[in-house]
C-alpha positions as CSV (number, residue, x, y, z in Angstrom):
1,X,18.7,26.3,22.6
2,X,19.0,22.9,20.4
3,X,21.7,20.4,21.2
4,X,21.7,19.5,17.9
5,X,25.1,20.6,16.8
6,X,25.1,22.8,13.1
7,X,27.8,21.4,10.5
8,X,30.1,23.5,8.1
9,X,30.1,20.0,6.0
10,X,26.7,18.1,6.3
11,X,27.2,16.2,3.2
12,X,29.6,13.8,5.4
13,X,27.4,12.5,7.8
14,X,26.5,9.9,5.7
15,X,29.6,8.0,6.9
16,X,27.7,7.3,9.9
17,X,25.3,5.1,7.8
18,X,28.0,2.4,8.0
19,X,27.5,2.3,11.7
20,X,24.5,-0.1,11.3
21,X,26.3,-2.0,9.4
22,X,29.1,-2.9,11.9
23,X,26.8,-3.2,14.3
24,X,24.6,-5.9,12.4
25,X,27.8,-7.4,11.0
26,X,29.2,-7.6,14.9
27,X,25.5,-9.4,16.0
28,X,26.2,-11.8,13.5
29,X,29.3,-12.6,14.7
30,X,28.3,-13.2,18.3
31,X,25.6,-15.5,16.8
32,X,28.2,-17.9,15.0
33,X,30.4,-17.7,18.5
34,X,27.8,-18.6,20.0
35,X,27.5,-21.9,17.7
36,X,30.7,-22.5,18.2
37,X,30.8,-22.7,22.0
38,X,28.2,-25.4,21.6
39,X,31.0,-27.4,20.2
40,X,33.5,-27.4,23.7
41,X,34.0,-31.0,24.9
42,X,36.1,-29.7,27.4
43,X,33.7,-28.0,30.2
44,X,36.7,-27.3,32.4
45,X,38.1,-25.5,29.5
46,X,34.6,-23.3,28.9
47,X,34.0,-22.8,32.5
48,X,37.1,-20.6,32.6
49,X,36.4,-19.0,29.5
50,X,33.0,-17.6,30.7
51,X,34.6,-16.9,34.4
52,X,37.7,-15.0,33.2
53,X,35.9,-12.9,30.5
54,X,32.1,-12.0,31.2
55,X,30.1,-10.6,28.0
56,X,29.4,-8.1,28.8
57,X,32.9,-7.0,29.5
58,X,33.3,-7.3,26.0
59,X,30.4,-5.6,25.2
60,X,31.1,-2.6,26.9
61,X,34.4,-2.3,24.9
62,X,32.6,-2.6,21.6
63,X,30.2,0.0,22.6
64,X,33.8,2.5,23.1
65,X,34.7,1.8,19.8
66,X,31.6,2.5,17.9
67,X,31.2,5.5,20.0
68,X,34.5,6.5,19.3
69,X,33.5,5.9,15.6
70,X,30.5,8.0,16.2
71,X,32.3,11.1,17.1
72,X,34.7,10.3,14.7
73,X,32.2,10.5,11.9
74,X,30.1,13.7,13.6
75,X,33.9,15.5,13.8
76,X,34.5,14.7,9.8
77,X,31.6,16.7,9.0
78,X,33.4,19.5,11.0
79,X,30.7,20.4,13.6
80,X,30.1,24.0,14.5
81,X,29.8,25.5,18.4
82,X,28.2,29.1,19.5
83,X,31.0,31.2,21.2
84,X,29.9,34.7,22.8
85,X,32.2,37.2,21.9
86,X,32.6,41.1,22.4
87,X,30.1,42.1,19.7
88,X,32.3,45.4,17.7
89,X,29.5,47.5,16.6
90,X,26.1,48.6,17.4
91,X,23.1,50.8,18.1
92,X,21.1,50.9,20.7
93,X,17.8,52.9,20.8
94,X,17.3,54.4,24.5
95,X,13.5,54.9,25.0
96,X,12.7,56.8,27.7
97,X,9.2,57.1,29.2
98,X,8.6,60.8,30.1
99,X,4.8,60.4,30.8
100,X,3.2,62.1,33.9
101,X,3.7,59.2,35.6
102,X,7.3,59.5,36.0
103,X,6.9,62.1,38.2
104,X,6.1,59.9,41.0
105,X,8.2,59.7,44.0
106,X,8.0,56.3,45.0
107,X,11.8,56.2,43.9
108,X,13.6,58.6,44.7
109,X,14.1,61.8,43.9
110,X,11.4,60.7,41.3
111,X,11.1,58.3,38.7
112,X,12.0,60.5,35.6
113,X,15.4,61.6,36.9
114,X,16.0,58.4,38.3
115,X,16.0,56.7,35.2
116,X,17.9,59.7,33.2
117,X,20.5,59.1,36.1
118,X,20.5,55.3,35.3
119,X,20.6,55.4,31.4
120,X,23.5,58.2,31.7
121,X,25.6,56.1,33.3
122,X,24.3,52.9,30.8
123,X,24.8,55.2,27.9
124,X,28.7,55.5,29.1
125,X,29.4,52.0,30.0
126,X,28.8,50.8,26.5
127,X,31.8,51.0,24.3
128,X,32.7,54.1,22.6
129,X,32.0,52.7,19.2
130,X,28.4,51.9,19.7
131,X,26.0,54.4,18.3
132,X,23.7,55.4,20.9
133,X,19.9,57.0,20.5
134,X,17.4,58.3,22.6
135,X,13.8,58.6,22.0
136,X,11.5,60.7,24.5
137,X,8.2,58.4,25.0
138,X,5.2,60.5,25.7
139,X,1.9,60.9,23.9
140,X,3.7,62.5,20.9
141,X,7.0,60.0,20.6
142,X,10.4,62.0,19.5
143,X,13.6,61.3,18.8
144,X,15.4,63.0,21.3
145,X,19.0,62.6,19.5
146,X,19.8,60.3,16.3
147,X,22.2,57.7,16.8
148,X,25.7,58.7,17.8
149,X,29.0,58.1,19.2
150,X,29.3,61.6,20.7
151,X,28.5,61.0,24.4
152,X,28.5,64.1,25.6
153,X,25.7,65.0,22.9
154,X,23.5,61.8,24.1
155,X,24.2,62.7,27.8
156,X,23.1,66.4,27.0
157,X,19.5,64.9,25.1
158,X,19.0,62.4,28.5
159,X,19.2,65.8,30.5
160,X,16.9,67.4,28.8
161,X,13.9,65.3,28.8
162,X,10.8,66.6,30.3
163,X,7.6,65.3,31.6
164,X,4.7,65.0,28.9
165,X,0.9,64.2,29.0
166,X,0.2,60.4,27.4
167,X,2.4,56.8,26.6
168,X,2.5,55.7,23.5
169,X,4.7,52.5,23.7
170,X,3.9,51.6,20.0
171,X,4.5,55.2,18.7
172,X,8.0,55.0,20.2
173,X,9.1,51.6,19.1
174,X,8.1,52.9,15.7
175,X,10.2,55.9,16.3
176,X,13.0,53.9,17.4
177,X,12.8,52.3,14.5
178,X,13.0,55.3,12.5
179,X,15.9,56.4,14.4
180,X,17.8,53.2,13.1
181,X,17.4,53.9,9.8
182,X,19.5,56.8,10.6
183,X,22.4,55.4,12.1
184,X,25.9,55.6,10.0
185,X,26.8,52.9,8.2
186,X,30.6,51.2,9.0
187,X,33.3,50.8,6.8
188,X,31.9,48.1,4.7
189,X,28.8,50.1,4.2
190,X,27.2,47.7,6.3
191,X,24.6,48.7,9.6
192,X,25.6,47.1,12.7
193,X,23.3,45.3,14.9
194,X,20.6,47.1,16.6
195,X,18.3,47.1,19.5
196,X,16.2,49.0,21.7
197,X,15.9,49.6,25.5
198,X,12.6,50.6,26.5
199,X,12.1,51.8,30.1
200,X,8.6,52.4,31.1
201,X,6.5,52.7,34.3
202,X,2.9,52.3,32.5
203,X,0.7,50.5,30.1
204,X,-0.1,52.2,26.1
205,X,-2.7,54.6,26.6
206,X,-2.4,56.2,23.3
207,X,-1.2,55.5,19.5
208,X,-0.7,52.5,17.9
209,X,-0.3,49.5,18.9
210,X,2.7,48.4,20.5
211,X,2.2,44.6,19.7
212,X,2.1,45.5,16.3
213,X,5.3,47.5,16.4
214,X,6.9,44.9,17.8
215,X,6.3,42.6,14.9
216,X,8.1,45.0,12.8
217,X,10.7,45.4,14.9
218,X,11.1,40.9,15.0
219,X,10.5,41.1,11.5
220,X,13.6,43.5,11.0
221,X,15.7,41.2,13.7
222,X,15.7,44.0,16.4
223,X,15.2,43.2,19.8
224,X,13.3,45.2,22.7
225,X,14.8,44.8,26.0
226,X,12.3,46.7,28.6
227,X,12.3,47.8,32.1
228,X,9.2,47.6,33.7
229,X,10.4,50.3,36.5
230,X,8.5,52.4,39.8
231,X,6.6,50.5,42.5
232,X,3.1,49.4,42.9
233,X,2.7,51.9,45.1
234,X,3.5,54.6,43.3
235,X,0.5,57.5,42.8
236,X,0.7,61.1,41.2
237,X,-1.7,64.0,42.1
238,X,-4.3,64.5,39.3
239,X,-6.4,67.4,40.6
240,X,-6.0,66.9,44.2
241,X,-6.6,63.1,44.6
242,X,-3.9,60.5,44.1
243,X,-3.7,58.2,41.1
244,X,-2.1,54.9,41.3
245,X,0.3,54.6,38.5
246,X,1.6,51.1,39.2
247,X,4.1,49.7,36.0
248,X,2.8,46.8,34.1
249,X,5.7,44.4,33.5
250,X,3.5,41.9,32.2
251,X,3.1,43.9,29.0
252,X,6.8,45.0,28.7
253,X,7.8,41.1,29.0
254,X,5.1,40.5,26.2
255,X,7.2,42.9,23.8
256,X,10.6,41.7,24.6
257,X,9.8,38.1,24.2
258,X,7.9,38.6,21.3
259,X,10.8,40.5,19.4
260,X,14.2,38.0,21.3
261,X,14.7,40.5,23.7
262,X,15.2,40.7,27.6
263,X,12.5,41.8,29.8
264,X,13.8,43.0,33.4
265,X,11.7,44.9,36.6
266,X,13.1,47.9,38.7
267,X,11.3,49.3,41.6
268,X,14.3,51.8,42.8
269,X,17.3,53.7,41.4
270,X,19.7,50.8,42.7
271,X,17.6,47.6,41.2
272,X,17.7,50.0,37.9
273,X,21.2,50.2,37.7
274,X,21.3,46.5,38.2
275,X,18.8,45.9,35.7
276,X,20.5,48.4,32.9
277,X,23.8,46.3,33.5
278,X,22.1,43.0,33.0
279,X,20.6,44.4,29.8
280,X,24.4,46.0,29.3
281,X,26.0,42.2,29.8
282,X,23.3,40.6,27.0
283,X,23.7,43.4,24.0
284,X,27.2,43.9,24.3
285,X,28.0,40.2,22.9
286,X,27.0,38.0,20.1
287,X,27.2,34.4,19.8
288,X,29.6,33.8,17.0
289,X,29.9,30.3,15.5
290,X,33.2,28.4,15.9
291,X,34.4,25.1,14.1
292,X,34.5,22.7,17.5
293,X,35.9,19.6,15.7
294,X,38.9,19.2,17.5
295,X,36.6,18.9,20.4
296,X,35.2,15.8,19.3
297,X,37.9,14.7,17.9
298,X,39.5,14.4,21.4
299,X,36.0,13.0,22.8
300,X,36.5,9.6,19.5
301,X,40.1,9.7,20.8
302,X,38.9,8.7,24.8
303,X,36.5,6.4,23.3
304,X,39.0,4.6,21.0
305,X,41.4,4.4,23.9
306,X,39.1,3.1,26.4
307,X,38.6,0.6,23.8
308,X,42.0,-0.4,23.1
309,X,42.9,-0.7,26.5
310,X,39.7,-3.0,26.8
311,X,40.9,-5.1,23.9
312,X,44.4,-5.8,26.0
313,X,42.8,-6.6,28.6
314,X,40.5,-9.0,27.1
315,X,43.4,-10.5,25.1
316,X,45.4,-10.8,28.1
317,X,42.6,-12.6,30.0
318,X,41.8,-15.3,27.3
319,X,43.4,-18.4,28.2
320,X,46.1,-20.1,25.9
């Protein structure tokens, strides 16, 4: 984040170039006072001078007004502040992972209906004019349901997933991005922002690669918010013996902060929730850009009164 304010009206900064100027102008001044107060005969006289008014009293003062100049001149050029705001319209890409692994029990009553509890009730907390998609990730990535505002229809596709042989992270990023391209358009013909939530409980073991996806997906401005969800703990029985199918969040967080996103971990049904809500709290704003120059308007005001008030005091100090 850059403190480095953005202006609707750049092109007036240049009053600030005069700023230099007072300031040399103001040195120069100081210099031929200074000459002058070589000239006292009376030392009486000069002794209360310097007493009753220190310099760098008045320096202080003339620091107030050229800051109050300062954000005088920054406020001219109408400086512009980021304000979040309920963002109207958008679609958001549920990817699901439905790999064997999900059938572990570390989190109860297993990880796949775990998480198709959790995203139900994500799906329904986002307002009813987002479009909402969910894509089945698996060996063979499909889009489980297109983007849409009927919730019922998305709950129904979250039901229905079933377990599948394979993760193919990359495959299903590129299908979320195909299931994008087929969201409605709004009244101003116009797509509205999108993302995509990937939940996963495993590293890419098949397809293409997910980095690579993931630069499409920055390149087209969408970002991948994953959930790096189970326990390291967590095994399934392959033929008998247990296999450890511990999540790799270190390669989810590489996608989401590779594409803008948020990268979050879950390791049971209640840290899920929690995690879906945080992800929940980030898509459903946008930072919209609001003129702030009354703002530093106000801020040159308290500078130019401070300074003011110091010139009072100085006059009323200086002996007659």
């Amino acid at each position: 984040m850059s403190w480095v304010p953005e202006f609707q009206n750049p092109e007036r900064l240049w009053t600030l170039v005069l700023l230099p100027i007072l300031i040399i102008a103001y040195l120069i001044v100081l210099r031929l006072k200074g000459h002058v107060a070589l000239r006292f005969t009376n030392t009486g006289v000069l002794g209360r001078v310097v007493g009753a008014q220190r310099r760098w009293t008045r320096h202080v003062f003339v620091a107030m007004s050229l800051a109050s100049l300062i954000a005088l001149g920054l406020a001219y050029a109408n400086p512009l502040g980021v304000e979040k705001q309920p963002r109207e319209r958008a679609t958001v890409v549920m990817v699901i992972d439905t790999s064997l692994s999900m059938s572990a029990e570390d989190v109860a009553p297993n990880r796949l209906d775990a998480a198709k509890s959790a995203a139900t009730t994500f799906m329904h907390e986002l307002p009813d004019s987002y479009n909402v998609a969910v894509v089945s990730m698996s060996g063979s990535p499909s889009i489980a349901i297109p983007p849409t505002t009927d919730r019922g229809a998305t709950e129904r596709a979250i039901a229905a997933l079933e377990l599948s042989d394979g993760t193919a992270i990359g495959g299903s990023i590129t299908s979320a991005l195909k299931a994008i391209d087929q969201a409605p358009a709004g009244d101003d013909g116009e797509q509205a922002p999108a993302m995509i939530v990937l939940l996963s409980d495993g590293t890419n073991t098949e397809g293409g690669d997910p980095a690579e996806a993931a630069r499409e997906a920055k390149d087209r401005e969408i970002p991948i918010f994953t959930v790096a969800f189970g326990t390291d703990n967590g095994y399934v029985d392959v033929d008998g013996r247990r296999e450890n199918v511990a999540p790799d969040p270190e390669a989810l967080a590489a996608l989401a902060d590779a594409t803008g996103g948020r990268a979050v971990d879950a390791d049971g049904a209640a840290s899920l929730g929690d995690a879906y809500r945080e992800i929940g709290s980030v898509i459903g704003y946008e930072d919209v850009k609001k003129p702030i120059t009354a703002t530093y308007a106000a801020v040159a005001l308290g500078f130019a009164v401070v300074a003011a008030l110091g010139a009072v005091f100085m006059a009323a100090r200086w002996p007659r």
